[in-house]
FILUM-582659 format. One record per residue (C-alpha): chain; x, y, z. Coordinates in Angstrom, 2 decimals. Example, Ala and Ser with C-alpha at 12.3 -4.5 7.8 and 13.67 -1.06 7.14 Angstrom:
BEGIN
node cadena A | u 12.30 | v -4.50 | w 7.80
node cadena A | u 13.67 | v -1.06 | w 7.14
***
This chain:
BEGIN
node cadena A | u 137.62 | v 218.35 | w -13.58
node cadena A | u 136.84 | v 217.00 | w -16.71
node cadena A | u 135.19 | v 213.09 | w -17.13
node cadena A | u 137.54 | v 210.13 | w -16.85
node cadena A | u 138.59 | v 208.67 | w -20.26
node cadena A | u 138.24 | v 204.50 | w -21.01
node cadena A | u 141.05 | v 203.71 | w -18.80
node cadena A | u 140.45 | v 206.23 | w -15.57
node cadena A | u 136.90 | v 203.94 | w -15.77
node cadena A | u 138.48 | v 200.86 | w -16.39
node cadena A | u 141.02 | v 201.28 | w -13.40
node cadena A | u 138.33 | v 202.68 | w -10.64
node cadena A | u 136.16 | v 199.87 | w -11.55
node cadena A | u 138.59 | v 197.47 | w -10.70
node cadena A | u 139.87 | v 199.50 | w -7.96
node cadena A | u 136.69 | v 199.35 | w -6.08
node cadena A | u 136.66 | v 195.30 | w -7.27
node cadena A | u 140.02 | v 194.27 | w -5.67
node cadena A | u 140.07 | v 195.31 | w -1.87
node cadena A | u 143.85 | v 195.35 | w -2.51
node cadena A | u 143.81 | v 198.49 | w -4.53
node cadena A | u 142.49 | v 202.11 | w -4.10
node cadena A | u 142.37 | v 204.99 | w -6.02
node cadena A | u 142.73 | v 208.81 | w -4.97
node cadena A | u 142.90 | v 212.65 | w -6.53
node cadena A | u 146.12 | v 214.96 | w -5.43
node cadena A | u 146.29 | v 218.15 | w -6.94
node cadena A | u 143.60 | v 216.87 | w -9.91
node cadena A | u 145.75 | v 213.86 | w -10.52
node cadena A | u 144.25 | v 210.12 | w -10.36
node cadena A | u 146.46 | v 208.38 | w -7.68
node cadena A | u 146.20 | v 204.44 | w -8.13
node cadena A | u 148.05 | v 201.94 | w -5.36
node cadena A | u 147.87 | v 198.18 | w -5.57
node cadena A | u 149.50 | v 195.71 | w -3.09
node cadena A | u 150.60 | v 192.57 | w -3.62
node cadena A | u 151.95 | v 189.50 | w -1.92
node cadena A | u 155.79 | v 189.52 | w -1.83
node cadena A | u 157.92 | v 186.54 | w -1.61
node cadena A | u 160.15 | v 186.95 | w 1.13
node cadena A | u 163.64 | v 187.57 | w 0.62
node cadena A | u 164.34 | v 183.63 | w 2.73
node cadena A | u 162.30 | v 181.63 | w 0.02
node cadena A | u 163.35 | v 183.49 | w -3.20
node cadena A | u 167.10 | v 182.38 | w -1.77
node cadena A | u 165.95 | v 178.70 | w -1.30
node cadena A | u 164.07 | v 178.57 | w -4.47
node cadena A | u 167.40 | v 179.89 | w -5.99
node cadena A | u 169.39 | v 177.34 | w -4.36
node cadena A | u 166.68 | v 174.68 | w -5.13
node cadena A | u 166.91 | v 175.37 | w -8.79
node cadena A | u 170.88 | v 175.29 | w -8.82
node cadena A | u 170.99 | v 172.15 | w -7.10
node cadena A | u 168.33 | v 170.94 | w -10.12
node cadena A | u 170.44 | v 171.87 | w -12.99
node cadena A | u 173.56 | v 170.15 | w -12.67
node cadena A | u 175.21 | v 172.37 | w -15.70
node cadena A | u 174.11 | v 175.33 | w -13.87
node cadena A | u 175.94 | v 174.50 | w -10.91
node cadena A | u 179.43 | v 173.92 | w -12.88
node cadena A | u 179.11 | v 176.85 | w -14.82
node cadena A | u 178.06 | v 178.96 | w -12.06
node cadena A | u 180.94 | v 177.59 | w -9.84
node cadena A | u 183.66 | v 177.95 | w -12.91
node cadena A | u 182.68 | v 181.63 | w -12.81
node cadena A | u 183.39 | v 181.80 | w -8.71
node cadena A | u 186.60 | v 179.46 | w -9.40
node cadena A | u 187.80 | v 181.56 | w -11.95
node cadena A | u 187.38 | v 185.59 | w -10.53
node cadena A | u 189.37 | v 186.86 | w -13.46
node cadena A | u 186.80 | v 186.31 | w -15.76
node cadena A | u 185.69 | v 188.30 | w -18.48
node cadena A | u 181.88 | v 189.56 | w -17.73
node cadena A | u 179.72 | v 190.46 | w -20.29
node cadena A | u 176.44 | v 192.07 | w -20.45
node cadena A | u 172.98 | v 190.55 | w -22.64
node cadena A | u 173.77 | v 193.33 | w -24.94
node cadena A | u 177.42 | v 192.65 | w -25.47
node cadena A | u 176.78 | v 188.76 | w -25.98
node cadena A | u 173.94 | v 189.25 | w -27.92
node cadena A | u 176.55 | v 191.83 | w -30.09
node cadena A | u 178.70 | v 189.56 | w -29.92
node cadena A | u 177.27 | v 186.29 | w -31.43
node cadena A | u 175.80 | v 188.53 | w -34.18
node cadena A | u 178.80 | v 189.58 | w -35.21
node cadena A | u 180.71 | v 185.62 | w -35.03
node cadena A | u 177.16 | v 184.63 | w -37.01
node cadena A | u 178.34 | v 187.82 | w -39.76
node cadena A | u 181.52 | v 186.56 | w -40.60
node cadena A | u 180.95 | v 182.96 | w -40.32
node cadena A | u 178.03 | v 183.61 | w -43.09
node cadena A | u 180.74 | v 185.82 | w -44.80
node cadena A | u 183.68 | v 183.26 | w -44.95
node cadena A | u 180.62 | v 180.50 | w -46.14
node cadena A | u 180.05 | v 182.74 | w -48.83
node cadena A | u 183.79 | v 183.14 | w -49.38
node cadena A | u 184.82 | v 179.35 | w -49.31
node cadena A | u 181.67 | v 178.46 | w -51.70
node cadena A | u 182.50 | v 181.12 | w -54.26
node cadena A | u 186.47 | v 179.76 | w -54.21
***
């Protein structure tokens, strides 16, 4: 096997650093594995529910979209696609109306 570039260094230096990581070779590749504390699945729901209950126009729009099932959904992408396009034509007819 050949010697580790910058980063193989870099990572088994900090490997043998952080008791929470460890490094390996299967088959002549450089395993790493790092743990990590995990929120538990209770608190990230009360955090949730702590943060709706903080944001008051949160909660409305959040419980318009439950009242209201029918509801068009769009994704980032579309909305972002969206307001680009409304911003287009809105420069467009500002263009228009100042040239009249």
């Amino acid at each position: 096997m050949g010697a580790f570039n910058h980063n193989v260094k870099k990572e088994l230096a900090n490997a043998l650093d952080d008791k929470n990581e460890t490094m390996f070779v299967i088959d002549g590749k450089l395993i790493s594995l790092e743990v990590h504390d995990t929120v538990s699945m209770n608190e990230e729901f009360d955090n949730l529910a702590q943060e709706i209950e903080a944001y008051p126009e949160l909660k409305e729009s959040l419980q318009r979209y439950l009242d209201n099932p029918d509801m068009e959904r769009y994704t980032a992408k579309e909305l972002k696609e969206l307001r680009d396009e409304q911003r287009k034509w809105s420069e467009f007819f500002g263009l228009f109306h100042e040239g009249v």
